[in-house]
Jmol script that loads the backbone (N, CA, C; Angstrom):
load data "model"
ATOM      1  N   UNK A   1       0.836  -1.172   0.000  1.00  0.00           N
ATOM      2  CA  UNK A   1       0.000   0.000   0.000  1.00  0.00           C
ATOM      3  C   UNK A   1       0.882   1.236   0.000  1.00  0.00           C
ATOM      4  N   UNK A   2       0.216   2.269  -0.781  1.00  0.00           N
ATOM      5  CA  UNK A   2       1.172   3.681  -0.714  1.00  0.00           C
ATOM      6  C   UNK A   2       0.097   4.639  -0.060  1.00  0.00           C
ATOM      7  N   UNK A   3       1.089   5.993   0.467  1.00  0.00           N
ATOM      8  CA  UNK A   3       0.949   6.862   1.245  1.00  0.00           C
ATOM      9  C   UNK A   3       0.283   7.829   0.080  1.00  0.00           C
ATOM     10  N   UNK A   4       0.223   8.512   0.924  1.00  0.00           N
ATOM     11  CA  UNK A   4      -0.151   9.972   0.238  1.00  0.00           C
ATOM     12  C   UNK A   4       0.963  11.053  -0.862  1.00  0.00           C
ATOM     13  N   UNK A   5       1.935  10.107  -1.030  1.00  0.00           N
ATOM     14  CA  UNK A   5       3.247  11.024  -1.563  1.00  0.00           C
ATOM     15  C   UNK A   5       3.300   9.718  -2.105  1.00  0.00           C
ATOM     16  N   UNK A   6       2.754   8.644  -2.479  1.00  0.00           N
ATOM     17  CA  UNK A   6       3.125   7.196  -3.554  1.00  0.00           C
ATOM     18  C   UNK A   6       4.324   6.578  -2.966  1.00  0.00           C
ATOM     19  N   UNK A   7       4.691   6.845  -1.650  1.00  0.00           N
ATOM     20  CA  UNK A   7       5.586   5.663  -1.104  1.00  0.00           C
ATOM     21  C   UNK A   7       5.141   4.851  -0.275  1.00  0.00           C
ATOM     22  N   UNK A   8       5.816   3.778  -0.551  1.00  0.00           N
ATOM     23  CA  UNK A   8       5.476   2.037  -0.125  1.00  0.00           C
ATOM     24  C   UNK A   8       4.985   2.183   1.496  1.00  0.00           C
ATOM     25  N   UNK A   9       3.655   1.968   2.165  1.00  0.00           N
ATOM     26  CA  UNK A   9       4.071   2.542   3.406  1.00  0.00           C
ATOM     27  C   UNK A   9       3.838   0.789   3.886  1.00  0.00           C
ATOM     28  N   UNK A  10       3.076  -0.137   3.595  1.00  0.00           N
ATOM     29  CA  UNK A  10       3.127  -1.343   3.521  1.00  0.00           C
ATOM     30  C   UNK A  10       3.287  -2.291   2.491  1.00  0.00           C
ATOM     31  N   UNK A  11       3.290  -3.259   2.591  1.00  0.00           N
ATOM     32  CA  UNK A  11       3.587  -4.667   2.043  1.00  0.00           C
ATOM     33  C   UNK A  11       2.791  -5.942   2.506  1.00  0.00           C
ATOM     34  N   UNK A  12       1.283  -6.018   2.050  1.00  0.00           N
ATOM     35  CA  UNK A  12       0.477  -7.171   2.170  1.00  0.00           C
ATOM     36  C   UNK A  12       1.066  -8.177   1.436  1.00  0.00           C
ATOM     37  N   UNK A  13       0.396  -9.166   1.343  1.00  0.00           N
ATOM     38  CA  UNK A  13       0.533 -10.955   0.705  1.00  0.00           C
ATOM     39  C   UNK A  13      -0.604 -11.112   0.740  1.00  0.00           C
ATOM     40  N   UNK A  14      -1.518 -11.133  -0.298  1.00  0.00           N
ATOM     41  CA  UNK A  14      -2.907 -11.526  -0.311  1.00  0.00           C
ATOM     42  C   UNK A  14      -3.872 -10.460  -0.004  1.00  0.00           C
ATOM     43  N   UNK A  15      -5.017 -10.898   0.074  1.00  0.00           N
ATOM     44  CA  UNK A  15      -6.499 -10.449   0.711  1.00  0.00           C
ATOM     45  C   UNK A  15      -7.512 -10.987   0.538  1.00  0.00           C
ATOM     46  N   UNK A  16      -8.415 -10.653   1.160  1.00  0.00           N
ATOM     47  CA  UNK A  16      -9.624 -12.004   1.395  1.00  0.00           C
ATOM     48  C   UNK A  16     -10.370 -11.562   0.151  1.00  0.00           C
ATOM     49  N   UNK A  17     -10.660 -10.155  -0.598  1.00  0.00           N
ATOM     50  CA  UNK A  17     -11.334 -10.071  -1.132  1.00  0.00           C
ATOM     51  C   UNK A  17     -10.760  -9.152  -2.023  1.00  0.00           C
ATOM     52  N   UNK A  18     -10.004  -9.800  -3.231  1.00  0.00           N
ATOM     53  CA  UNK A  18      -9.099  -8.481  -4.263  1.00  0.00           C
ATOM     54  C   UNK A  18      -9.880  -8.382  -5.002  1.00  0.00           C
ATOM     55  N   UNK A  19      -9.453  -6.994  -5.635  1.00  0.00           N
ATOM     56  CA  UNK A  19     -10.151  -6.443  -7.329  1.00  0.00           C
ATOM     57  C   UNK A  19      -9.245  -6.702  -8.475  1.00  0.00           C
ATOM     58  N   UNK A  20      -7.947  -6.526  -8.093  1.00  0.00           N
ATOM     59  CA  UNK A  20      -6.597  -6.732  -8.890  1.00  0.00           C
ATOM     60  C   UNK A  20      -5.782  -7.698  -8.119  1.00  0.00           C
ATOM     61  N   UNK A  21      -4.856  -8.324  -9.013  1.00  0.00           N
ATOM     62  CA  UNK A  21      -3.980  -9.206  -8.819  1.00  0.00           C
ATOM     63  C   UNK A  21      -2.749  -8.364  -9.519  1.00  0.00           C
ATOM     64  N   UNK A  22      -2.003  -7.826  -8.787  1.00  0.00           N
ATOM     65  CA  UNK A  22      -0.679  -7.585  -9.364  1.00  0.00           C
ATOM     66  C   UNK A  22       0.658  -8.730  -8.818  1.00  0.00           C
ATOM     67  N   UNK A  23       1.809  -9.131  -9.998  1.00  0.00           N
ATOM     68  CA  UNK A  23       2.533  -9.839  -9.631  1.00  0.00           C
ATOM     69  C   UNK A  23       3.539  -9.668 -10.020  1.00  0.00           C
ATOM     70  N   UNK A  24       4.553  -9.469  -9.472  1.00  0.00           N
ATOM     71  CA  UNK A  24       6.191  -8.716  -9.580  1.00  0.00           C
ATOM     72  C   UNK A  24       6.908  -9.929  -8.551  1.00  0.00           C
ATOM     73  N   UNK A  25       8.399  -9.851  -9.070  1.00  0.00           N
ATOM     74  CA  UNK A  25       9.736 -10.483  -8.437  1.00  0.00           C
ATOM     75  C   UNK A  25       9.766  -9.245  -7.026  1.00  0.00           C
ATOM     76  N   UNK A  26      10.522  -9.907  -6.204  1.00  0.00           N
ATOM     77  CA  UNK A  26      10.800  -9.698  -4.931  1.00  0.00           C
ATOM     78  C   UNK A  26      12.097  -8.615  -5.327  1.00  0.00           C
ATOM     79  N   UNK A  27      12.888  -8.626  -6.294  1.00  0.00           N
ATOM     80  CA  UNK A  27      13.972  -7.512  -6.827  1.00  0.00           C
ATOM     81  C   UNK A  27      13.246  -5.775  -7.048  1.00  0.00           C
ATOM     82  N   UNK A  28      11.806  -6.577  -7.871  1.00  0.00           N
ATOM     83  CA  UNK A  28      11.115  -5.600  -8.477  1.00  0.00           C
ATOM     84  C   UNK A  28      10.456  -4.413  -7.126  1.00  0.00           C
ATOM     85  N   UNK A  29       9.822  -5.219  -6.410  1.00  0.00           N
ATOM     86  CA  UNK A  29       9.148  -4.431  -5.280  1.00  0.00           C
ATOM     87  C   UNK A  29      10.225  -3.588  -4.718  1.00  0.00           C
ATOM     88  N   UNK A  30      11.457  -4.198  -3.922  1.00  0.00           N
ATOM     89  CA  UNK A  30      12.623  -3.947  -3.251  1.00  0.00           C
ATOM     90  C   UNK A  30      12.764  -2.496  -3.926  1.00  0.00           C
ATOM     91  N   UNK A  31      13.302  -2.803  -5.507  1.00  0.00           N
ATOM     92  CA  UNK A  31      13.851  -1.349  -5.854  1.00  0.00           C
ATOM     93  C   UNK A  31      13.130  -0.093  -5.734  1.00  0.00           C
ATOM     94  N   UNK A  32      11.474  -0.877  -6.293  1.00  0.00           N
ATOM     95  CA  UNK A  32      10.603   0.354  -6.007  1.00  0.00           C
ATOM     96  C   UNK A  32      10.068   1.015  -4.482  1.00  0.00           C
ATOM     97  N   UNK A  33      10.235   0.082  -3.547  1.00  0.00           N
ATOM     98  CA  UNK A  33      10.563   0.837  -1.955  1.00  0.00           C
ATOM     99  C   UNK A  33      11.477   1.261  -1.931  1.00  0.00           C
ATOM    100  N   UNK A  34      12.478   1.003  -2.017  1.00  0.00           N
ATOM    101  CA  UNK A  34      14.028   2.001  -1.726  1.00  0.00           C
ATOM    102  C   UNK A  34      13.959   3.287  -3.028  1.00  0.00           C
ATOM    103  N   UNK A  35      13.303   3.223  -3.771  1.00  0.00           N
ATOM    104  CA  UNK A  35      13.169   4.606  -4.797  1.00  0.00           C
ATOM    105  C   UNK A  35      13.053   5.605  -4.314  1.00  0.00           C
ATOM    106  N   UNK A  36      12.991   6.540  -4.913  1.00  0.00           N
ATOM    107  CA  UNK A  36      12.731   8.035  -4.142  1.00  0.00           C
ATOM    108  C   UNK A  36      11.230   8.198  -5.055  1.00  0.00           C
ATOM    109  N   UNK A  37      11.407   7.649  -6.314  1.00  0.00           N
ATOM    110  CA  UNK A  37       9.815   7.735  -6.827  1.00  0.00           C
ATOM    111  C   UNK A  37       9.483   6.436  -6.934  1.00  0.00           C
ATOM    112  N   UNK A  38       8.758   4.939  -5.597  1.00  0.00           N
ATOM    113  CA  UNK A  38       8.412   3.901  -5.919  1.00  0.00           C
ATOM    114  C   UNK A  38       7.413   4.123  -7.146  1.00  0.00           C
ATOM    115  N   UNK A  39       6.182   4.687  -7.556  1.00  0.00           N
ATOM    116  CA  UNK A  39       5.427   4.353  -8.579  1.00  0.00           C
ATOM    117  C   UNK A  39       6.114   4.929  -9.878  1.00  0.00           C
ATOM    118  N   UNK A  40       6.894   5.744 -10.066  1.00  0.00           N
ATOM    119  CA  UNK A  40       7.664   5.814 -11.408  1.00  0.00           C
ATOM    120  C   UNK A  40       8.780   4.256 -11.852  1.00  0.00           C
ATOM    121  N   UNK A  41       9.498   3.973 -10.858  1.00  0.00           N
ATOM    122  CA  UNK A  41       9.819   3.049 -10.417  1.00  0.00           C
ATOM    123  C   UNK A  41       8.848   1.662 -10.690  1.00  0.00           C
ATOM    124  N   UNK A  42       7.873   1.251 -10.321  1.00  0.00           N
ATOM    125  CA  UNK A  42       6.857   0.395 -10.458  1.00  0.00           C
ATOM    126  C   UNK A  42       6.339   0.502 -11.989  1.00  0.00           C
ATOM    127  N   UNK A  43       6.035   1.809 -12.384  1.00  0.00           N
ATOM    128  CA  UNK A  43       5.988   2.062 -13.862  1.00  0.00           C
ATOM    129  C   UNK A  43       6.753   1.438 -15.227  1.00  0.00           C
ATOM    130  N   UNK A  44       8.138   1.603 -14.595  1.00  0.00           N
ATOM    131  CA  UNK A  44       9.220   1.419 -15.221  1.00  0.00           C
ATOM    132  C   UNK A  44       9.372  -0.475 -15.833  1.00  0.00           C
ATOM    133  N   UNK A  45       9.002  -0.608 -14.537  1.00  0.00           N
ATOM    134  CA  UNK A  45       8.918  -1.978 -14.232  1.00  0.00           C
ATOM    135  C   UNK A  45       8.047  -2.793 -14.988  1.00  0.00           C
ATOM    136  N   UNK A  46       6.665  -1.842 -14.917  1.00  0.00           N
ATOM    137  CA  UNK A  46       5.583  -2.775 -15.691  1.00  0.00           C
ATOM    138  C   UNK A  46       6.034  -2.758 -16.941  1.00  0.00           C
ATOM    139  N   UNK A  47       6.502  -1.421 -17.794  1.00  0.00           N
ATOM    140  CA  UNK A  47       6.596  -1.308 -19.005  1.00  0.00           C
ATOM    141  C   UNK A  47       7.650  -2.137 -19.484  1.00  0.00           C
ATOM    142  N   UNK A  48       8.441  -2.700 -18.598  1.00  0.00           N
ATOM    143  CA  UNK A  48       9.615  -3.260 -19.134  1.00  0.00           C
ATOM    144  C   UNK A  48       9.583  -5.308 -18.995  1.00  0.00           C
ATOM    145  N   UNK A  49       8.302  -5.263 -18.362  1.00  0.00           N
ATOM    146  CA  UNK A  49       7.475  -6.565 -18.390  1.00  0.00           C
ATOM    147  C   UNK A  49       7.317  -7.281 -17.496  1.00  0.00           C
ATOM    148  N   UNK A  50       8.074  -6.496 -16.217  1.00  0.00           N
ATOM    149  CA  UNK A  50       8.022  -7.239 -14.923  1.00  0.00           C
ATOM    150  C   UNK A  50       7.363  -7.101 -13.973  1.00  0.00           C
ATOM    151  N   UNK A  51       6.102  -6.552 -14.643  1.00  0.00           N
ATOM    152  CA  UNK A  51       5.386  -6.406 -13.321  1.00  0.00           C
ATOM    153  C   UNK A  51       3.615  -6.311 -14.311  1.00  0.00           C
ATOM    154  N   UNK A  52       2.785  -7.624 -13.435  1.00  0.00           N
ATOM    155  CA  UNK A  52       1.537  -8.026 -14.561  1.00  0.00           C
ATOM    156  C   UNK A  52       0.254  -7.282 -13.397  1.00  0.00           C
ATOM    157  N   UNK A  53      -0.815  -7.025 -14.312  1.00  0.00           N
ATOM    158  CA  UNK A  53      -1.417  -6.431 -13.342  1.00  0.00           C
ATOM    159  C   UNK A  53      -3.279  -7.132 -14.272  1.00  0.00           C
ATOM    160  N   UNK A  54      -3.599  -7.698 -13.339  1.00  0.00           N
ATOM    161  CA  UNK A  54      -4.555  -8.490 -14.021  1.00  0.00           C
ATOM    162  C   UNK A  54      -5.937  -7.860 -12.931  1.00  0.00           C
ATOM    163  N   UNK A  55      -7.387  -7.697 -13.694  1.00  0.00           N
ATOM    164  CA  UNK A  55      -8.638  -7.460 -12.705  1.00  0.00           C
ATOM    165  C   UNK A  55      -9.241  -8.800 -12.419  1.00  0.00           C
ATOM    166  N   UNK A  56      -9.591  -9.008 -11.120  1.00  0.00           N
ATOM    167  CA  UNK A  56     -10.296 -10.302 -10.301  1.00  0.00           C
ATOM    168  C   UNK A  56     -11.538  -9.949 -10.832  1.00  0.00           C
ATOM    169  N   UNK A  57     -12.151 -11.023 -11.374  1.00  0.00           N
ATOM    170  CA  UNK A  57     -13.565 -11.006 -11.580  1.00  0.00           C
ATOM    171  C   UNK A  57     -13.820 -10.627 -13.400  1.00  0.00           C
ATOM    172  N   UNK A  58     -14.797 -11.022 -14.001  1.00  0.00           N
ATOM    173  CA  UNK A  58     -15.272 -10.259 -15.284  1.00  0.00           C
ATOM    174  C   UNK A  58     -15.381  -9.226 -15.719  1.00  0.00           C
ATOM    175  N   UNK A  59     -15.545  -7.915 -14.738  1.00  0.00           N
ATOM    176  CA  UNK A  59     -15.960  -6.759 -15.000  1.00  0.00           C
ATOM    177  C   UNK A  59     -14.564  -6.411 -14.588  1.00  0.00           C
ATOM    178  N   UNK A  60     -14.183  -6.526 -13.419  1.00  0.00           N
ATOM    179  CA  UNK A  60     -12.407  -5.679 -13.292  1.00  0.00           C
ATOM    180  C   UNK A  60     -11.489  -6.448 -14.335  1.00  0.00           C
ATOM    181  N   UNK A  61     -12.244  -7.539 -15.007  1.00  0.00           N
ATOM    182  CA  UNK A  61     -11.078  -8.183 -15.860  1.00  0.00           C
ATOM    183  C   UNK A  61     -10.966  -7.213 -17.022  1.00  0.00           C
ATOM    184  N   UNK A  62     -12.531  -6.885 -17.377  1.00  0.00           N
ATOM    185  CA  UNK A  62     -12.577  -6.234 -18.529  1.00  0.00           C
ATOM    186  C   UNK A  62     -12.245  -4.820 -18.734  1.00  0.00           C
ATOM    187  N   UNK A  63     -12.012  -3.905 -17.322  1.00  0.00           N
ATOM    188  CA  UNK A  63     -11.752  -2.704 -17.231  1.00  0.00           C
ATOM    189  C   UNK A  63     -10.212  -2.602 -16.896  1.00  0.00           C
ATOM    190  N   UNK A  64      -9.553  -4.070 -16.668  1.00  0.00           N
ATOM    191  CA  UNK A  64      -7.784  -3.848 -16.585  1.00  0.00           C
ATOM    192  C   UNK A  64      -7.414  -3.803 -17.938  1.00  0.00           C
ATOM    193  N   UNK A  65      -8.099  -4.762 -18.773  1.00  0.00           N
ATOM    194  CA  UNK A  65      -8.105  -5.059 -20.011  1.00  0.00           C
ATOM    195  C   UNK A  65      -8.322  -3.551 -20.849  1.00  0.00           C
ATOM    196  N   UNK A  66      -9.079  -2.884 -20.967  1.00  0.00           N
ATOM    197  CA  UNK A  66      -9.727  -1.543 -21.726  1.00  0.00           C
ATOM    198  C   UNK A  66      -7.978  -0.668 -20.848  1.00  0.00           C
ATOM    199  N   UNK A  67      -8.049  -0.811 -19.775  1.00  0.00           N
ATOM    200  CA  UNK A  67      -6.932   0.279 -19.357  1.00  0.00           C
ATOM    201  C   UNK A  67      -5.425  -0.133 -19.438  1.00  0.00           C
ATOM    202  N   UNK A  68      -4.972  -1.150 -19.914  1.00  0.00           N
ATOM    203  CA  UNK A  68      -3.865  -1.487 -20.426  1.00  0.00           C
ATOM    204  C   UNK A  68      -3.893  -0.806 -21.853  1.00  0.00           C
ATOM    205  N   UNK A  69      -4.823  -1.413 -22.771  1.00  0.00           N
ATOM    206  CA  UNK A  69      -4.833  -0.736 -23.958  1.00  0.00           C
ATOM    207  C   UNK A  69      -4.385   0.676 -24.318  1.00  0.00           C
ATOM    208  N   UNK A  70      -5.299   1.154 -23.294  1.00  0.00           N
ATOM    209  CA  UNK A  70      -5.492   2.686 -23.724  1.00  0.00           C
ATOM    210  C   UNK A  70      -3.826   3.589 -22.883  1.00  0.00           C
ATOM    211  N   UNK A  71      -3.050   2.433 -22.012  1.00  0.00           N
ATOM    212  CA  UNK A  71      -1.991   2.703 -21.674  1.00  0.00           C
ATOM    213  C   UNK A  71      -0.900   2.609 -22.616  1.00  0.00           C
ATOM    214  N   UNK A  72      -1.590   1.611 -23.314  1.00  0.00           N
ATOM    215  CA  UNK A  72      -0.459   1.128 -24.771  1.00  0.00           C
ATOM    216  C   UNK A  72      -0.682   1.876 -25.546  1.00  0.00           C
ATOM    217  N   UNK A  73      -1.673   2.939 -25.993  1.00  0.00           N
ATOM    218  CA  UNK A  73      -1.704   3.758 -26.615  1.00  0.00           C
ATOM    219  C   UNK A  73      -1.265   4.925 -26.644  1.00  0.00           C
ATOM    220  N   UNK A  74      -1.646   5.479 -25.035  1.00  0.00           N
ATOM    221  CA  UNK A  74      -0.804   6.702 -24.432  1.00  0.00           C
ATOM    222  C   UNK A  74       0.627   6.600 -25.106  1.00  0.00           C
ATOM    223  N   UNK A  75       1.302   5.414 -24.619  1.00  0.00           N
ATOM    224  CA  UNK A  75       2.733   5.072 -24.563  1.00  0.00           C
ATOM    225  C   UNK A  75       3.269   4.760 -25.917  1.00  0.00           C
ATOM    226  N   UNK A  76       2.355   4.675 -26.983  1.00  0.00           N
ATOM    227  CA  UNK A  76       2.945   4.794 -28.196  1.00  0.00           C
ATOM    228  C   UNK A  76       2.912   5.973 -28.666  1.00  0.00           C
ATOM    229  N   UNK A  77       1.749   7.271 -28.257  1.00  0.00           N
ATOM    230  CA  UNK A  77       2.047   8.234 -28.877  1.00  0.00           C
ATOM    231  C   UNK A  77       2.830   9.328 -27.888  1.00  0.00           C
ATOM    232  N   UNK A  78       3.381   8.770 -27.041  1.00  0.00           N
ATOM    233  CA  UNK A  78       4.228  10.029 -26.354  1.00  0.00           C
ATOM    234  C   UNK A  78       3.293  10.561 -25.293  1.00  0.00           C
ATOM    235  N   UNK A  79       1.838  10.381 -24.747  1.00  0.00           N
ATOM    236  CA  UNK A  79       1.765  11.148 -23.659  1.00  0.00           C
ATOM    237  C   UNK A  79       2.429  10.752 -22.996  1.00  0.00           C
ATOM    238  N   UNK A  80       2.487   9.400 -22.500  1.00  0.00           N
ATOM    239  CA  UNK A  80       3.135   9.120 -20.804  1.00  0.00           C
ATOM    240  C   UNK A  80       4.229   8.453 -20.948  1.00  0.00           C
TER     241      UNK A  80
END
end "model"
wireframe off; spacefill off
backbone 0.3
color backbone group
């Protein structure tokens, strides 16, 4: 979980009841807590393939799904 400034302020394993499933290496998390920007950091990460971010259920499946896209799109034309 992040703070109010996007740093790591915990580190769960699970939950009884997720919306997302994100899944990253133990290297990956590490660097992005010790970052000075963990979610640029975490960013970096996803884009570079190490870090999967999937929605629990049909409807969050289908709205991770629509927002990856439209991330792959951002990211091909230069907004983000």
């Amino acid at each position: 979980m992040t703070n109010g400034s996007a740093h790591v302020a915990e580190i769960e394993n699970g939950s009884v009841d997720p919306t997302l499933r994100v899944t990253t290496t133990a290297p990956v998390l590490c660097n992005a807590t010790a970052s000075e920007d963990p979610a640029g950091s975490m960013l970096d990460a996803y884009d570079r393939g190490d870090v999967d971010i999937e929605g629990v259920g049909i409807v969050r499946g289908a709205g991770v799904t629509v927002a990856k896209a439209a991330y792959g799109v951002g990211s091909a034309l230069g907004v983000w």
